[in-house]
Structure formats: structure tokens, C-alpha cells
C-alpha positions in Angstrom: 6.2 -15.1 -5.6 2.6 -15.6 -5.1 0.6 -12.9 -5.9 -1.9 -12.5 -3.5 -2.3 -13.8 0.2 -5.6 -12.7 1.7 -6.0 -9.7 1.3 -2.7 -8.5 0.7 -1.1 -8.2 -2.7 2.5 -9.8 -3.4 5.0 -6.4 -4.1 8.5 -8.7 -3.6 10.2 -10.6 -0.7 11.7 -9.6 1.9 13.5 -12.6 3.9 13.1 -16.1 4.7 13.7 -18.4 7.5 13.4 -22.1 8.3 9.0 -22.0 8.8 8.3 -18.8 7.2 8.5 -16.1 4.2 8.3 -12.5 4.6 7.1 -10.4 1.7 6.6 -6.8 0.8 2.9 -6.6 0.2 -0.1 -3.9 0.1 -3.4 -4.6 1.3 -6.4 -4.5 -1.2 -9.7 -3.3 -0.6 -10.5 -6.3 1.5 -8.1 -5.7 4.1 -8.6 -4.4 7.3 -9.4 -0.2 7.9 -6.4 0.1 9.9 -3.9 -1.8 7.5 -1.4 1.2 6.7 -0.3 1.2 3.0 2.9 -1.4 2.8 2.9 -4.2 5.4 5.3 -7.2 6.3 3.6 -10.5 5.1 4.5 -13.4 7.1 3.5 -16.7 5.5 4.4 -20.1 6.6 5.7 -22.6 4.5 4.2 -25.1 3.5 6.0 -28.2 4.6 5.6 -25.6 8.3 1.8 -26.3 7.7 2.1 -29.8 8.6 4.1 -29.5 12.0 1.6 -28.9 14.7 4.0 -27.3 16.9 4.9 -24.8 14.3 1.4 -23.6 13.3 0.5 -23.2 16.8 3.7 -21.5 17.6 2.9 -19.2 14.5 -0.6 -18.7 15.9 0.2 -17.9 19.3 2.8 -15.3 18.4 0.2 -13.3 15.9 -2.4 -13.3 19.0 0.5 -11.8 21.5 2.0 -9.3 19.1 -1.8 -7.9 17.7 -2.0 -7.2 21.8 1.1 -5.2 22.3 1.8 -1.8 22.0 5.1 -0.7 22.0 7.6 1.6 19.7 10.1 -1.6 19.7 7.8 -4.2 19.0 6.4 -4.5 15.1 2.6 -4.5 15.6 0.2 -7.1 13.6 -2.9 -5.9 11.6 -4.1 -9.3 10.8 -3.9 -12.8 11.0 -5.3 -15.9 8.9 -5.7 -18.5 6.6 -6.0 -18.6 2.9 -5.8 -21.6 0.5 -4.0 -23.3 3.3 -1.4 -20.9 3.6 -1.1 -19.4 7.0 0.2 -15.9 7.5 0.2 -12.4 9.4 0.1 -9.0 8.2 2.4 -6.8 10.4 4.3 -3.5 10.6 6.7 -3.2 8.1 9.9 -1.9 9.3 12.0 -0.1 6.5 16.0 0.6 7.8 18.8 -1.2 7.9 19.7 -4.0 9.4 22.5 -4.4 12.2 24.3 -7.2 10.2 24.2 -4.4 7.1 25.6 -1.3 9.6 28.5 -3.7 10.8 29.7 -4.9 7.6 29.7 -1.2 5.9 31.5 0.1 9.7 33.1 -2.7 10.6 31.8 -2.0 14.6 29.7 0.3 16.5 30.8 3.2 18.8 30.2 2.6 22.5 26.8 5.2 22.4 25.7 3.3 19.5 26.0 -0.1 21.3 24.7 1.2 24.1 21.4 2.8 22.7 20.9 -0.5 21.0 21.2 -2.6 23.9 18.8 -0.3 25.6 15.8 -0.5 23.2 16.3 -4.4 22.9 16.0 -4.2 26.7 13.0 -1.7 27.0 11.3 -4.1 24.7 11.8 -6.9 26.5 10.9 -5.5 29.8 8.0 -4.7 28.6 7.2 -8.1 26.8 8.3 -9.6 30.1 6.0 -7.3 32.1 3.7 -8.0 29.8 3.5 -11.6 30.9 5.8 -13.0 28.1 9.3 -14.4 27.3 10.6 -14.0 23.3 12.5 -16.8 23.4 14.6 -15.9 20.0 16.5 -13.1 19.9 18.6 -12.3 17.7 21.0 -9.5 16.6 19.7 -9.4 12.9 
């Protein structure tokens, strides 16, 4: 783990995919007013760095989420670059995941699949409304 990035002090990980890492982290004094306590800290790999597609990809979704406001959509505090590691500082969401609720109940109830469906479509109504597609959903 590193232990800092930015601003943001390295608590543990979280979660990796094929450009990025997610880490638990905590803003130090540096860090933005606004930051709450704990954040989700996005940082791209660096064999991502190299890919132009990727970094602007990475870029432009940090500029569209710091715009939005809305209870289904994790919201970013900030955004940058620090000894050539990209990354964004967003809402941490604490919970459990859907893969985590299906394995320990085997399926949900109707209402439970139905509630679900309906904040994944609120949110991307309003992403949609909002002039933009998310292109990767996923039910993790």
C-alpha cells in the first residue's frame, strides 16, 4: 500500500479493477474543507498511466461525477495528480455489496429486487437527464 496519495493518507484497500485501485484513506490537513473524514481513493495504475484513452477516460469521469448531485451517485471531493499517480477522492460508500447479500441469501424477495432496480433506474435517469450515458453497469 502506499501511504500517502495527495492529500490523502493510505488506511487499507478496498478493491481493484483492470486500470484502477480503490483505497480506504483519510484526508490530511492539505485536503480540501469539504473532504468528510474517510474517503474512497481511486488511483490508477500505473501501466493505466500510459494508455491515453484510459487517463482521459479517468479524467472525464472525475469532472462529470464532482458535478452531480444525487443520493445514488458517489460524489467526488477531488481530483489530481501526484508523483505521476492519478487519482480521485470520492464518497466512500460503507454496506454491503449485492454479490455479498446473494451469497449469504441465496436470492432476493421480489420488493427487494424491485427497490433495487428502481434506485439503479433513478440514477440513471438522472445521469441521462443529466446529459450522460454510464456505459458500465454492473450489479456489484
Amino acid at each position: 500500500l502506499p501511504e500517502q496519495v495527495g492529500a490523502y493518507r493510505v488506511d487499507s484497500l478496498i478493491g481493484e479493477g483492470a486500470a484502477a485501485i480503490v483505497y480506504r484513506a483519510h484526508p490530511t490537513a492539505a485536503a480540501a474543507g469539504d473532504t468528510p473524514q474517510t474517503v474512497a481513493l481511486k488511483v490508477l495504475k500505473p501501466e493505466a498511466m500510459t494508455q491515453p484513452q484510459v487517463l482521459a477516460c479517468f479524467q472525464f469521469e472525475a469532472r462529470v461525477l464532482s458535478r452531480l448531485d444525487h443520493r445514488g451517485i458517489l460524489r467526488v471531493y477531488d481530483a489530481g495528480v501526484d508523483d505521476d499517480r492519478m487519482y480521485t477522492a470520492m464518497e466512500l460508500l460503507d454496506g454491503v455489496s449485492l454479490d455479498n447479500v446473494l451469497i449469504a441469501n441465496k436470492r432476493l424477495t421480489p420488493a427487494q429486487s424491485v427497490d433495487i432496480a428502481r434506485q439503479v433506474a433513478d440514477a440513471l435517469d438522472y445521469l441521462h437527464r443529466s446529459g450522460y450515458v454510464h456505459r458500465d453497469v454492473k450489479p456489484a
